[in-house]
Each structure stands twice: as C-alpha cells, then as structure tokens.
N, CA, C and O atoms as a MOPAC input file, in Angstrom:
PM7 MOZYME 1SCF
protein

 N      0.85200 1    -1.17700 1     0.00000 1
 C      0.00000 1     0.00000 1     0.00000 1
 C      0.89500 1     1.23600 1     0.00000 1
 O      2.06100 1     1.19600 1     0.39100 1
 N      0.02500 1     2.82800 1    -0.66200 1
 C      1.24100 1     3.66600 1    -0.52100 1
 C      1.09900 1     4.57100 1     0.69000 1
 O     -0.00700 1     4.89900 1     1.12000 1
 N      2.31300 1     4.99100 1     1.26300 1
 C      2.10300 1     5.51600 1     2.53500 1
 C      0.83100 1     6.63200 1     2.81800 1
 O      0.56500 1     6.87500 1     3.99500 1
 N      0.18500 1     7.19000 1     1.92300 1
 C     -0.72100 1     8.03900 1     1.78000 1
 C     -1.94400 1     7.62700 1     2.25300 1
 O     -2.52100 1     8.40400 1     3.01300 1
 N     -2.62400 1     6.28100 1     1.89900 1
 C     -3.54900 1     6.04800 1     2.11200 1
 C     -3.86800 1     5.35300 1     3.52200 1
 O     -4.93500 1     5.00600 1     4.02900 1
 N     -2.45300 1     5.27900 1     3.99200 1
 C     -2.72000 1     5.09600 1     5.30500 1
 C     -2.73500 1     5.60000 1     6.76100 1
 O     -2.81300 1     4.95300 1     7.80500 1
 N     -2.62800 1     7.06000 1     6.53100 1
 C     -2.01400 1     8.06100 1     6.94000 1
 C     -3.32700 1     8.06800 1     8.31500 1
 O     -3.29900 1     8.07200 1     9.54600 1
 N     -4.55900 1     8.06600 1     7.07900 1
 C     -6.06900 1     7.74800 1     8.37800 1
 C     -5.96100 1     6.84600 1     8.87900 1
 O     -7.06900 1     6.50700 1     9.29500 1
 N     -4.79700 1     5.76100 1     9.27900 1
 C     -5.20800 1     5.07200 1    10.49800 1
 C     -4.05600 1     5.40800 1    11.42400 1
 O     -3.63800 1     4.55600 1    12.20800 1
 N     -3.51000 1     6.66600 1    11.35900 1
 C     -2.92400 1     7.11800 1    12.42600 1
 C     -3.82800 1     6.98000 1    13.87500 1
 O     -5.03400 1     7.22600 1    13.84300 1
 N     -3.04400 1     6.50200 1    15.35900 1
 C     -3.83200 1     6.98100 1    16.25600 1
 C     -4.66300 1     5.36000 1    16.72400 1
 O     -4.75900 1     4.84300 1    17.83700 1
 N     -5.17800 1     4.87200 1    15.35000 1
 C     -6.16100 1     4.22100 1    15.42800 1
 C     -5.72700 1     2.46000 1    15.57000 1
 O     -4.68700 1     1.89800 1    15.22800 1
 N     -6.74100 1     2.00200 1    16.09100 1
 C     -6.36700 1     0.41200 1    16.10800 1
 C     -6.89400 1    -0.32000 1    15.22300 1
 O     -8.07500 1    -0.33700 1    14.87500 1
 N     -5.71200 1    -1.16600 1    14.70100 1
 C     -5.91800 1    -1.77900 1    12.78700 1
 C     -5.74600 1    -3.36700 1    13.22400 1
 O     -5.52100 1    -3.66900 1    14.39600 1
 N     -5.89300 1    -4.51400 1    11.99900 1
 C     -5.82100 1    -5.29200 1    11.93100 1
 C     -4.81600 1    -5.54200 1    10.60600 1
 O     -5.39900 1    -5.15500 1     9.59300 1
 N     -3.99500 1    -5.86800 1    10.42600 1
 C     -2.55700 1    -5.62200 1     9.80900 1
 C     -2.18400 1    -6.76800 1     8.81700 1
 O     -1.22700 1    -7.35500 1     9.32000 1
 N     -2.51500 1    -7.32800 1     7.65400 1
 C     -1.80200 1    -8.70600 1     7.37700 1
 C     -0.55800 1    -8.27000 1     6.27700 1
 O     -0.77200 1    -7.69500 1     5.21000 1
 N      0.42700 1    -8.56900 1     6.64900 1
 C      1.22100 1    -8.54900 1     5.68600 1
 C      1.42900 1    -9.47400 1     4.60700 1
 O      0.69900 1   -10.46300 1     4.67100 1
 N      2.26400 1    -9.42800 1     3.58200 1
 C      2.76700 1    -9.88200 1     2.26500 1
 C      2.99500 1   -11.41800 1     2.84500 1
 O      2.36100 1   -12.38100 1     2.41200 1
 N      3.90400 1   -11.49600 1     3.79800 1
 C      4.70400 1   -12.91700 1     4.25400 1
 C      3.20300 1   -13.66100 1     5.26100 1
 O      3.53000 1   -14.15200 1     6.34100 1
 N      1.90500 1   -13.71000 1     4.94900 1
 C      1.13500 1   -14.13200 1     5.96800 1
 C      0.93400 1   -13.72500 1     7.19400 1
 O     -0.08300 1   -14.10400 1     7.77500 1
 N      1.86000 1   -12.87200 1     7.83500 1
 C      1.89400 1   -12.64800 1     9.36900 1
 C      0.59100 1   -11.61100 1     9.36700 1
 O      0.15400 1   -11.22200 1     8.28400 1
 N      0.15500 1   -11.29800 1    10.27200 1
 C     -0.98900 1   -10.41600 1    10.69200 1
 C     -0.78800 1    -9.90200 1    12.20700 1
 O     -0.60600 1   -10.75300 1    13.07900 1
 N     -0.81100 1    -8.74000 1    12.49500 1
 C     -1.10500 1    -8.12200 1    13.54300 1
 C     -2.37800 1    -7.77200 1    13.95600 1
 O     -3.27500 1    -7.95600 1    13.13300 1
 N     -2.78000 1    -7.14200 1    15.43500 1
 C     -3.37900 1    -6.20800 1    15.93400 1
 C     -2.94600 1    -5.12600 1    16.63500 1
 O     -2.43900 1    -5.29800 1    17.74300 1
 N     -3.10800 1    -3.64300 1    16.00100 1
 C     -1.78200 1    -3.04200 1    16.37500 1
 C     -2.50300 1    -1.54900 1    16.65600 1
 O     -3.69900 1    -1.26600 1    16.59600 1
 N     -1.43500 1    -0.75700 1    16.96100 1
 C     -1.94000 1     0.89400 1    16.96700 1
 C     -1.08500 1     1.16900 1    16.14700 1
 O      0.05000 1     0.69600 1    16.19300 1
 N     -1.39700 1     1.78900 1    15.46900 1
 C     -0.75400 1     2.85500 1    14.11900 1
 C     -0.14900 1     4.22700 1    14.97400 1
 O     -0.87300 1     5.12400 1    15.40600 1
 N      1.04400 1     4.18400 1    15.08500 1
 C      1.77800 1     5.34100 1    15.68100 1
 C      2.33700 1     6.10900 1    14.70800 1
 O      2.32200 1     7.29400 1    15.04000 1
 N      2.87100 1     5.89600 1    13.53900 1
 C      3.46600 1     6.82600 1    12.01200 1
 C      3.35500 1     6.18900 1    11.31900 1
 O      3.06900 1     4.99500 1    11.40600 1
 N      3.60900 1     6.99700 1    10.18200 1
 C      3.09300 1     6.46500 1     8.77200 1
 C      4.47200 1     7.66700 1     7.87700 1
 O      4.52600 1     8.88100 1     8.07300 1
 N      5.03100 1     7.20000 1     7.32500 1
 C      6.05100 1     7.84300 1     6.38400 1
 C      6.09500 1     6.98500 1     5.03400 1
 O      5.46700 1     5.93300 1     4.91200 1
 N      6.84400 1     7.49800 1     4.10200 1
 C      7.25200 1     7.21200 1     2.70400 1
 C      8.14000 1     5.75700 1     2.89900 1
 O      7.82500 1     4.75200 1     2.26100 1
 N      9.39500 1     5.77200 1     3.95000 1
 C      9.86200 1     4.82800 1     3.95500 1
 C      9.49700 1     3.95900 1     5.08600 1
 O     10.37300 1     3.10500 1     5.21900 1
 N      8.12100 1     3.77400 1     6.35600 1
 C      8.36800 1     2.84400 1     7.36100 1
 C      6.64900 1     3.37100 1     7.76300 1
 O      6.24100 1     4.53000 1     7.68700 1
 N      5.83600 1     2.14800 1     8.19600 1
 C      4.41600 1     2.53500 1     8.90000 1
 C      5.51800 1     1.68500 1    10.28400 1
 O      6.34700 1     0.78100 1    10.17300 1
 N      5.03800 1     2.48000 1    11.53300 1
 C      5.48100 1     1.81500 1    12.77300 1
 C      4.15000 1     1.78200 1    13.38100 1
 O      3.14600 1     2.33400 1    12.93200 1
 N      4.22400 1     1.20100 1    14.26400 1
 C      2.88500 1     0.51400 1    14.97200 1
 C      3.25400 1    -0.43800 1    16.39200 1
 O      4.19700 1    -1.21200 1    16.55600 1
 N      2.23100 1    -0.09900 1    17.25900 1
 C      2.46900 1    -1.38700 1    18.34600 1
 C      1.84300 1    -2.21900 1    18.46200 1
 O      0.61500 1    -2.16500 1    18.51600 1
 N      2.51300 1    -3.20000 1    18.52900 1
 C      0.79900 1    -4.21900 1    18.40600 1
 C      0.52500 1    -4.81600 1    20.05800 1
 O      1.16800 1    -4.65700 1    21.09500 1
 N     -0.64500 1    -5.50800 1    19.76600 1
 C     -0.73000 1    -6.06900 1    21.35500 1
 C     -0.43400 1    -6.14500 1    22.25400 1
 O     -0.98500 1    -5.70700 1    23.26500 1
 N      1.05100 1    -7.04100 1    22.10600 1
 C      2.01200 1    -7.44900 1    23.12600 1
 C      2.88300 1    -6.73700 1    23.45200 1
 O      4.02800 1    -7.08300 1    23.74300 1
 N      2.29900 1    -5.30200 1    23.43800 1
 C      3.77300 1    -4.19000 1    23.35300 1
 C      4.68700 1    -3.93900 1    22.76100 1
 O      5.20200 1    -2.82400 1    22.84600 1
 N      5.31000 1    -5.18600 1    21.74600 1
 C      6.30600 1    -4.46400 1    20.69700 1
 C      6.18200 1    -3.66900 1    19.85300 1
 O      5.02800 1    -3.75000 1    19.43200 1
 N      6.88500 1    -2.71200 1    19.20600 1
 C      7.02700 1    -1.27000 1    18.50900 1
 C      7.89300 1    -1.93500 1    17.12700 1
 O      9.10200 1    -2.12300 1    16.99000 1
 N      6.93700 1    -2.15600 1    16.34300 1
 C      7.40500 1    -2.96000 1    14.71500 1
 C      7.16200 1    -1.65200 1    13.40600 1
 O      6.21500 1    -0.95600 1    13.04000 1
 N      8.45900 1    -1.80400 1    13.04900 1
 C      8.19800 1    -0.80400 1    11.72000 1
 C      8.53300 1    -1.77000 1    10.58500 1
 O      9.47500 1    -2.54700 1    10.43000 1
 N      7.08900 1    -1.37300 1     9.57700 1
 C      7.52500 1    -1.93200 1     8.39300 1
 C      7.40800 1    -1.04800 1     6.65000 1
 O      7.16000 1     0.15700 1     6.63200 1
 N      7.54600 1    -1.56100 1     5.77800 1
 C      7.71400 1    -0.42800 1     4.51800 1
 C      5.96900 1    -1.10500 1     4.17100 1
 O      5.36400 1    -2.17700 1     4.18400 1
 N      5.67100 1     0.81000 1     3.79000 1
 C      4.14000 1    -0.05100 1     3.64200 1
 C      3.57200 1    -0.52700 1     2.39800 1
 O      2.37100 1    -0.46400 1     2.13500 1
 N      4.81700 1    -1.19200 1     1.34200 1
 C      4.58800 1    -1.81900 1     0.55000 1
 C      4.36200 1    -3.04000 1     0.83500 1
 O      3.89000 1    -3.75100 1    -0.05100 1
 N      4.71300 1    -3.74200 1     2.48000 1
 C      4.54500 1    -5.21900 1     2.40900 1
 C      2.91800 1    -5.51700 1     3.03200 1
 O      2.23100 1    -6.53800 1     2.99400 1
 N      2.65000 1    -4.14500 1     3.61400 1
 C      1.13800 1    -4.62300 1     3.96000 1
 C      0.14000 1    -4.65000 1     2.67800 1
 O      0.14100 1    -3.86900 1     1.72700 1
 N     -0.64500 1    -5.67500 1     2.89100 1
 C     -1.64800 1    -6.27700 1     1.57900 1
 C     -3.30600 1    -6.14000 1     2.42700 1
 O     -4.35600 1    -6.26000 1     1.79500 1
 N     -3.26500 1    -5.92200 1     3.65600 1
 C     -4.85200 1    -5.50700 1     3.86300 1
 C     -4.63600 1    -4.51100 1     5.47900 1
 O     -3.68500 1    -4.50600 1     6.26000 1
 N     -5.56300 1    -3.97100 1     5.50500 1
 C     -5.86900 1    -2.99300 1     6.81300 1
 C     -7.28200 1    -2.58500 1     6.84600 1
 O     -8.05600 1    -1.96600 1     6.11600 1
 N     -7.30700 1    -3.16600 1     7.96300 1
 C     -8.75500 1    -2.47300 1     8.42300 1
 C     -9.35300 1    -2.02700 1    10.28200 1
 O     -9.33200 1    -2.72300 1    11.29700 1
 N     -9.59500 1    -1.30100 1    10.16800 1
 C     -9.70900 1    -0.80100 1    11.47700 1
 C    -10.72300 1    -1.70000 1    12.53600 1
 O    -11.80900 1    -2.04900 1    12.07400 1
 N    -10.45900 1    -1.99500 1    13.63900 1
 C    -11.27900 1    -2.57000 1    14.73000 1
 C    -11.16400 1    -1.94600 1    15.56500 1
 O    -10.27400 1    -1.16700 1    15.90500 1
 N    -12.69400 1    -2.43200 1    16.27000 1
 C    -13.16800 1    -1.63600 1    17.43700 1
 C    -12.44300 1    -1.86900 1    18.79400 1
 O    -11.93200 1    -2.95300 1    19.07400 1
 N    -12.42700 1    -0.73500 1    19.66200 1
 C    -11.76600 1    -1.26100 1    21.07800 1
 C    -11.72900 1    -3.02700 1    21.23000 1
 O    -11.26000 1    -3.55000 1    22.24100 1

C-alpha cells in the first residue's frame, strides 16, 4: 500500500496482514514514505515499509 492512504489510520487500532502471511493487531503510531510503525498487542514497537502490507482495516476497542 502507498504511505498516503494510510495516513487515516494514524492513532487508530488496525488489523494488519502482511505480504509474508503474518498479521497483527496493532496501533498505528506513524506512517512515512519509507516505514508505517505501529504497536501491536504485546507491546512491541514494529516498523515496516508499507509496501509489504496487503490488507488494513480498522477494529473496534
């Protein structure tokens, strides 16, 4: 995806699947040209290029 269109889930809590199968549940903390970072669940702070994410969609608390 290009970093633009994901810019609205700053803030917000997403459901994340990437290219390689893996999937998160995460908070969207930045969004740039080269890295979306995010925390997911378990507290880790994962940045990835947001060409490898292939779906996003926002969930509720």
């Amino acid at each position: 995806m290009d970093h633009g269109s994901l810019t609205q889930y700053i803030g917000k809590k997403v459901k994340l699947v990437l290219d390689n199968g893996f999937w998160y549940k995460a908070k969207i903390l930045d969004v740039n040209e080269d890295s979306v970072t995010f925390i997911e669940l378990k507290g880790n702070t994962v940045s990835v290029h947001p060409s490898v994410i292939m779906v996003i969609e926002e969930v509720s608390e």
